[in-house]
C-alpha positions in Angstrom: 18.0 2.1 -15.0 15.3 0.0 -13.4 12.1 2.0 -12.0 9.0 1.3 -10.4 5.6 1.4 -12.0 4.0 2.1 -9.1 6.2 4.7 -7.8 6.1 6.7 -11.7 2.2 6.3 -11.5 2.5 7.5 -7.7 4.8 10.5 -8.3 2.7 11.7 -11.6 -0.4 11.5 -9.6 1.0 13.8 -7.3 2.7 16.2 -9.2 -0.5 16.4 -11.1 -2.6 17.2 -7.8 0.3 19.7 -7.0 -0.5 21.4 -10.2 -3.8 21.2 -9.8 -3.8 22.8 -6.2 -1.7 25.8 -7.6 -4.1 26.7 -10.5 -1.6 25.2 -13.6 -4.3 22.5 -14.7 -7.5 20.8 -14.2 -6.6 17.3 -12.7 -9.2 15.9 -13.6 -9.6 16.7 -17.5 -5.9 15.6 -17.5 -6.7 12.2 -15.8 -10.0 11.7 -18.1 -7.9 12.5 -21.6 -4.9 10.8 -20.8 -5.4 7.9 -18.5 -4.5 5.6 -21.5 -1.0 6.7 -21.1 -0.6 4.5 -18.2 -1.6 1.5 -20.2 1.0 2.5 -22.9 3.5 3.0 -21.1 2.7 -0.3 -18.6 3.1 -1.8 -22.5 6.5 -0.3 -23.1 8.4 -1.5 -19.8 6.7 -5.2 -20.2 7.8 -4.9 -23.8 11.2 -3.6 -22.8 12.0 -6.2 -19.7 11.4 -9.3 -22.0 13.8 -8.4 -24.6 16.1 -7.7 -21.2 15.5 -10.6 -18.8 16.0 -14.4 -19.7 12.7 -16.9 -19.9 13.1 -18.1 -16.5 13.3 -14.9 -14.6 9.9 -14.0 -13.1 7.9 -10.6 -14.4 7.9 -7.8 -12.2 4.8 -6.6 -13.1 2.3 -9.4 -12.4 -1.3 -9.2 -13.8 -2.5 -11.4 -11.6 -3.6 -11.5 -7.3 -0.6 -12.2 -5.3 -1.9 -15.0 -2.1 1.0 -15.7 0.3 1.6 -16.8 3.7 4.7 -15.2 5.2 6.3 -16.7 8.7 9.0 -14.5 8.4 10.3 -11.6 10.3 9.6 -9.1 7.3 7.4 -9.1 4.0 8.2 -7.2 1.0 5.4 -7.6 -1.3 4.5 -5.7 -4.3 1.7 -6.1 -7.4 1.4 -3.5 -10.3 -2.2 -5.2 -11.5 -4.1 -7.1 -8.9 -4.8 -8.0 -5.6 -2.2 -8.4 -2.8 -3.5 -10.8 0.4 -0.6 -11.7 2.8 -0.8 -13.7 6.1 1.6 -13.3 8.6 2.0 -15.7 10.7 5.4 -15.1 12.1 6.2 -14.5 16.2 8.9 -11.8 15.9 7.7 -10.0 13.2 9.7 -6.4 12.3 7.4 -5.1 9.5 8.0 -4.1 5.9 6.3 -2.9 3.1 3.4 -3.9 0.8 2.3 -1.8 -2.1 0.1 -2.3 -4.9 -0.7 0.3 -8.1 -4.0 -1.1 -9.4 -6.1 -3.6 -6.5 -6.6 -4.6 -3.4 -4.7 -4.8 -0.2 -5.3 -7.4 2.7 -3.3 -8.1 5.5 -3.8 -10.4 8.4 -1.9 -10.2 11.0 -4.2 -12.2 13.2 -1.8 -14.6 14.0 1.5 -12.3 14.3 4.0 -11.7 17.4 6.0 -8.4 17.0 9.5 -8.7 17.9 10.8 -6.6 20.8 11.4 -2.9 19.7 9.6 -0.6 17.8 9.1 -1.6 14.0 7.2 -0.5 10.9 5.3 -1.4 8.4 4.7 0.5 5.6 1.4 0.2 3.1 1.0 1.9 0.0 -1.6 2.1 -2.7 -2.6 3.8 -5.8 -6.3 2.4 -6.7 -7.8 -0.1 -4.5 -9.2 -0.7 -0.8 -6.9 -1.7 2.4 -8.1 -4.3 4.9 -5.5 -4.9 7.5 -6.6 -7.5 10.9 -4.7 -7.4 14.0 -4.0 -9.4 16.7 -6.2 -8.7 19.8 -4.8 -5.6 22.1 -2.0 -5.9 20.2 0.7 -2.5 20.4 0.4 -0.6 17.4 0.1 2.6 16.3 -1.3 3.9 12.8 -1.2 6.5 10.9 -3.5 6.2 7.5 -4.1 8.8 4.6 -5.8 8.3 1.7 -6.8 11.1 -1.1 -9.8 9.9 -2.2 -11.7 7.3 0.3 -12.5 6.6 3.7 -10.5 5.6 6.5 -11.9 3.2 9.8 -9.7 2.1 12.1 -10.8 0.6 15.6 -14.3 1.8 14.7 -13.6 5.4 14.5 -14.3 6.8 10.9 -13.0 9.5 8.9 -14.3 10.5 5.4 -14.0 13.1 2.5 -11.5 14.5 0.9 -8.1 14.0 1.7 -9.0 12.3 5.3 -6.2 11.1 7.8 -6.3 9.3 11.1 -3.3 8.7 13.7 -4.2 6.2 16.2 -2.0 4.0 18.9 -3.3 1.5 21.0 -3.6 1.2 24.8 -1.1 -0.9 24.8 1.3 0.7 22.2 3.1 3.3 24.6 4.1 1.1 27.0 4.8 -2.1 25.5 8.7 -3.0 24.7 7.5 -5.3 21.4 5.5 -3.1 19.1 4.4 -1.9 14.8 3.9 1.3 13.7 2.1 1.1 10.4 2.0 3.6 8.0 -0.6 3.5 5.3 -1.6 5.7 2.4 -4.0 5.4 -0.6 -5.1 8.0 -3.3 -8.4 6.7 -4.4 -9.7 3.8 -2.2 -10.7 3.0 1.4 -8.7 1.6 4.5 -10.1 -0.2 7.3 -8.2 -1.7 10.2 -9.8 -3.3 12.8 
């Protein structure tokens, strides 16, 4: 069975906040004694995949920042350790996804057309910041959580604990090419603008 890093990491952190909300534990003794865990484990699958996968066959778990420029209609990008920057440049873009466990996230999408219909993009994040750039007026709508951070999108701000936003452009509502991004963080900031 093949799993995601990001998505264990994801799902423990949650169900550790879950127990935490109902009274079963103290989050955060749990995360300050056993945050080397994750390291271990990170240890076991790279160990594991090498006897698994021949020489020439990229590691799924890259320690390194991932720089790409993307023309096409979707991006699927992904980084366990390290910092995810993606330019799209494509003019009938139809979204994706983009996730990263431990850095950064920045997206420009400066230079982007969306492709007629509505289409979404999907951002997640474990630790790390968000920086997303749109194109001018351009028809989207967001909707951005994060646990521990702060959210800014179009200038409006939102801080705390737990914050969420849910904006849409002007032009999102009535426009018959248009992104709905969904982004969500546990411990770092988004900003959109």
């Amino acid at each position: 069975m093949r799993y995601s890093f990001g998505g264990i990491i994801l799902v423990t952190i949650g169900l550790l906040m879950l127990l935490d909300n109902l009274d079963y534990l103290d989050f955060g003794d749990v995360i300050q004694t056993y945050w080397p865990l994750i390291l271990v484990f990170w240890g076991f699958v790279i160990l594991r995949r090498r006897k698994k996968q021949p020489q020439s066959q990229e590691t799924v778990f890259a320690a390194h920042d991932v720089q790409q420029t993307v023309a096409s209609e979707l991006v699927h990008e992904s980084n366990a350790f390290g910092d995810v920057f993606v330019s799209i440049s494509s003019q009938n873009f139809k979204g994706g996804s983009v996730s990263t466990t431990f850095g950064d996230c920045d997206i420009d999408l400066s230079k982007a057309a969306f492709a007629e219909g509505e289409h979404l993009l999907r951002i997640h994040g474990v630790f790390g910041d968000c920086q997303i750039t749109l194109p001018k007026d351009s028809p989207v709508a967001i909707s951005a959580s994060s646990t521990l951070g702060d959210i800014t999108i179009f200038g409006q701000k939102k801080d705390g604990f737990s914050p969420s936003m849910d904006i849409s452009s002007p032009a999102y509502a009535n426009s018959m090419a248009r992104l709905k991004i969904v982004i969500s963080r546990v411990f770092g900031s988004v900003r959109v603008s």
